[in-house]
N, C-alpha and C positions, 0 to 999 in steps of 0.2 A: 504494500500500500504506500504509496505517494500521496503528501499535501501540500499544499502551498495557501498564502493568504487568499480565505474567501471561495474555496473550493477544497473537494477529499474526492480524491482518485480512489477504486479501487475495482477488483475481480472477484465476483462470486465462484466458489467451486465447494463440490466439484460441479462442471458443468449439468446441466439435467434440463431440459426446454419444460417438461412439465413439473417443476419443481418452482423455475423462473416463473411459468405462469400462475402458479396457485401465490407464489407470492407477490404478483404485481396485482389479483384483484381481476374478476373483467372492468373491460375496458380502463385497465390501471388504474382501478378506484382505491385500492391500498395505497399506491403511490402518491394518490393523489390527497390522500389523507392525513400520511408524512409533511406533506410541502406545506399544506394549509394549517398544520400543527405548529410547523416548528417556522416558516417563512422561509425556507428555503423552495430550491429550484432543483427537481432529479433529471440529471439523464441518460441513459441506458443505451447499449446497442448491443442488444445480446445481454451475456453474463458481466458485461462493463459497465461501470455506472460514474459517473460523474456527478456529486453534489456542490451545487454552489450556494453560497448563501455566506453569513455570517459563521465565524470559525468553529465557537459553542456550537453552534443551530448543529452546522455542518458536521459535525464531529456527531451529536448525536444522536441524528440523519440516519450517517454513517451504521452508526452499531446497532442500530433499531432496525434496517434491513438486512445488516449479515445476521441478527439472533433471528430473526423471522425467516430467513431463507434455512436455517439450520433445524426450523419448525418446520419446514414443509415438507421434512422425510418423514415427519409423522402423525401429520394435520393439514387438514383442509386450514388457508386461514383468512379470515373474513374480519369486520370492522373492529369486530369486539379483542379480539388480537390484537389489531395494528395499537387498539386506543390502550389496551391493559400494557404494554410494550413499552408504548411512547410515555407513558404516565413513569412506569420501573426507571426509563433510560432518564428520564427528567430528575427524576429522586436522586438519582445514583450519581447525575451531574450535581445538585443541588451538597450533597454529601459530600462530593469532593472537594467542594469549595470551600467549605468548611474549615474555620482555624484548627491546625495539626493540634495545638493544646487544650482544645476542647474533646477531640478525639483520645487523645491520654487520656485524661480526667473521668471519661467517661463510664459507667458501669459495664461490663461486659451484656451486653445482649441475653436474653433467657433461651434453652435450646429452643428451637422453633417447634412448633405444634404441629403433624401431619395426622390426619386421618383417612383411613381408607374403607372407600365405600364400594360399592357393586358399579362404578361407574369409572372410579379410579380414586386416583389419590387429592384427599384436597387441601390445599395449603393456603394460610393467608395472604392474599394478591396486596402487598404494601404493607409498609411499618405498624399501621395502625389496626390490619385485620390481624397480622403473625399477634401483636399486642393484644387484642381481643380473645383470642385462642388460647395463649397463654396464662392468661387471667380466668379462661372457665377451666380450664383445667389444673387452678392452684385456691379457689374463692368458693364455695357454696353459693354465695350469692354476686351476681354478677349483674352491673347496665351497659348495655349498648346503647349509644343516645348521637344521633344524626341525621342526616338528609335521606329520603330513598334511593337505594340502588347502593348505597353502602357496604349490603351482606350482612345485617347485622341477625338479620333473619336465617338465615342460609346457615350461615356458620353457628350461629344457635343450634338449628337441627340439624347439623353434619356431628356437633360436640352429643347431642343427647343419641344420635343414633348411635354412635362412638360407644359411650358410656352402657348402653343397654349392650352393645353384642360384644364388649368386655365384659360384662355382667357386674359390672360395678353399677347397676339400678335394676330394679324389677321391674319399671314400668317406666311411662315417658305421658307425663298431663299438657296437656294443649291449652291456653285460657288465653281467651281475646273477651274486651269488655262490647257488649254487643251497641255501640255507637254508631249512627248512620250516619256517613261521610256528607252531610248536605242534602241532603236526598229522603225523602221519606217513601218509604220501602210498601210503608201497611202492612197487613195482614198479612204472615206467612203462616200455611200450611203446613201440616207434617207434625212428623216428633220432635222431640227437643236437638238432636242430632243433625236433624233436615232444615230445621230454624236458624241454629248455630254455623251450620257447614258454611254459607256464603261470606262469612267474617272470617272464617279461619282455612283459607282458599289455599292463602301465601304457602300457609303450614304444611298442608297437603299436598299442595305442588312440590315442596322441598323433598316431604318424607317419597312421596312415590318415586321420585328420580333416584334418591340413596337407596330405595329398596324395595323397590316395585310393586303397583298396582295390588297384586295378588296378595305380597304378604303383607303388605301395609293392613289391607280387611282384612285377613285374618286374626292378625293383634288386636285389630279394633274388637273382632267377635270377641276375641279373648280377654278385654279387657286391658291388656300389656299397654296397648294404646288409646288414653282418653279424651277428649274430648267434651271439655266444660265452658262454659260459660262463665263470665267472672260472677255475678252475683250467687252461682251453685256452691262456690269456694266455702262460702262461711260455715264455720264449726266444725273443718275437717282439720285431721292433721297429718300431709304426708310425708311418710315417712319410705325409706328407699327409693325416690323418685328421681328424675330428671324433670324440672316444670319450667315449662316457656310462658311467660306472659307476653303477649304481642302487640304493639299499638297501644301501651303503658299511659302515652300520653294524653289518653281518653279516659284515664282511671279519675276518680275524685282523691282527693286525699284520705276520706277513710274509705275508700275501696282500696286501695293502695296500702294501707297498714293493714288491714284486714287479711289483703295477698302475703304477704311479708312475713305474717307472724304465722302462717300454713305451714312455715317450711319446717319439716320434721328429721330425725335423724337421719343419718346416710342419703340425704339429698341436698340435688345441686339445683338453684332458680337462675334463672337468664330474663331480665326483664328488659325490651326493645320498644324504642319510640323515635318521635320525630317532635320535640317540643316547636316545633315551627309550623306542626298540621294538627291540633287542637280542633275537636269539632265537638268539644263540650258545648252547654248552655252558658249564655253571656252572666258573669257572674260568679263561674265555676272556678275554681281553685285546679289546675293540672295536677294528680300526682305523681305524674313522673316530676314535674318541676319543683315540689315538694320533697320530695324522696332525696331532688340533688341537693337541696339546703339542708337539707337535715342527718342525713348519712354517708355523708364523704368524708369524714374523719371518723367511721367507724369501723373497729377493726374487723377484717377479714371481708369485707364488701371494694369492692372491685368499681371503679368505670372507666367506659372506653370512649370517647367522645370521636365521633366522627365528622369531616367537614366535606365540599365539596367534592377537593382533592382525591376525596376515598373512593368516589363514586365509579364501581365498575360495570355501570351499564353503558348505551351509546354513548356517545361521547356529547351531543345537544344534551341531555339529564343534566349533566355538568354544567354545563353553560348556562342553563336554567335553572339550577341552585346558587350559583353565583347570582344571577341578574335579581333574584327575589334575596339574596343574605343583601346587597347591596341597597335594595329598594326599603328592607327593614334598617340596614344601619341611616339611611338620609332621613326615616320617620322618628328613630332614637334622639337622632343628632337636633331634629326639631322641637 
């Protein structure tokens, strides 16, 4: 590899023309995903590629399509690639920059957390999911507290699916506060299960991906896997469980200690919200935003606080929790 100012030469190999192509995207839409990331220019002829732009950009350019081209011996790769890529490659420049003596000083890193599911191995995509992971697996009680598309959900039920097929729990409770997003629903049909089921959707979709369809119902026949509602919570107390609370930030404050004080021996609580999508009644007290003022200096309680940056969905998600954190800092500021 050759560079010079304002440009990075280099050769992908080994050569493979469908290799090249699944990494440039049709119609080199990956390619073109790089340039409008970072403000650079690519250009290619064959396995050669020429990046021009700013030296940083360029450089980073750089290594976000050799690690993506080193992906495509073993992956299709599409937007959500290029952006999970270019976010790593962004950190890891941001990292370097960094004064050396703050690197000294620094704690050494906790081993990273891996789980492996019926789908593969999942790991936290950024400093702040590996952080999350590591904190349910050392905390009984644990908050993920951030924007959507986070993971705070996902990695919640990759850590309890985890925790059941080690057999470190005997079962795995599901609890979303039944709040309608703006929207009045009326009258649902069914049993309590078929009432519930459209709030706790996220949930479902996580578990059936780590462990499919089939066996997901059967736990549920059995019990292993439950599914409650939060006001069902009161007067229980579980004990060996894994329990997600989801969408926290729809809780009241005494629904929120109410949840909190459930948690029984050899169990582990993960409570996930978005204090910034609140669809309480005017008036209402959040308790997830509750929960933060009042149990963050207590011991063995964990949080993970997520921002934009985390967001590993499209890549606009991002852009549209920045444009709204911004539109609330100008309402603060007035």
């Amino acid at each position: 590899m050759s560079s010079h100012a304002g440009a990075v030469d280099f050769t992908l190999a080994p050569a493979d023309n469908e290799r090249l192509a699944n990494l440039c995207g049709q119609f080199d839409e990956n390619l073109r995903q790089v340039e409008k990331r970072l403000g650079v220019e690519i250009e290619n002829r064959g396995h050669r590629f020429r990046i021009i732009g700013q030296d940083a950009a360029a450089q980073v350019a750089g290594d976000v399509i050799r690690t993506l081209y080193d992906h495509t011996a073993r992956e299709i790769i599409g937007a959500e690639n290029v952006h999970l890529q270019l976010r790593s490659a962004e950190a890891e420049a941001s990292r370097n920059q960094a004064v050396s003596d703050e690197k000294a000083d620094a704690p050494p890193a906790p081993d990273e957390v891996s789980i492996r599911t019926r789908k593969g191995l999942i790991r936290g995509r950024g400093p702040s999911q590996r952080d999350y992971l590591s904190a349910i697996a050392r905390h009984d009680l644990n908050f993920g507290i951030g924007p959507a598309g986070t993971g705070k959900t996902y990695l919640a039920v990759a850590s309890a699916v985890d925790a059941l097929q080690q057999e470190r729990v005997q079962r795995l409770v599901l609890v979303r506060p039944a709040v309608e997003a703006g929207e009045r629903l009326g009258f649902l049909p069914g049993d309590l299960a078929q009432k519930v089921d459209p709030y706790l959707r996220p949930l479902y979709d996580a578990l059936f991906e780590m462990l499919g369809f089939e066996r997901v119902n059967k736990l549920i026949e059995r019990n292993v896997i439950e599914v409650a509602p939060l006001a069902y919570m009161r007067g229980r107390t579980l004990n060996g469980a894994f329990i997600i609370l989801d969408e926290a930030q729809n809780t009241t404050v005494e629904q929120m200690k109410m949840f909190l004080t459930r948690l029984g021996f050899g169990s582990t609580a993960v409570v996930t919200g978005d204090v910034t999508q609140i669809d309480l009644p005017p008036g209402k007290t959040s308790g997830l935003r509750d929960a933060i003022d009042v149990l963050q200096a207590v011991d063995g309680v964990s949080f993970t606080f997520f921002s934009a940056k985390d967001v590993v969905r499209h890549d606009l998600v991002q852009r549209i929790v920045r444009a709204y954190d911004r539109r609330e800092g100008d309402h603060t500021a007035d």
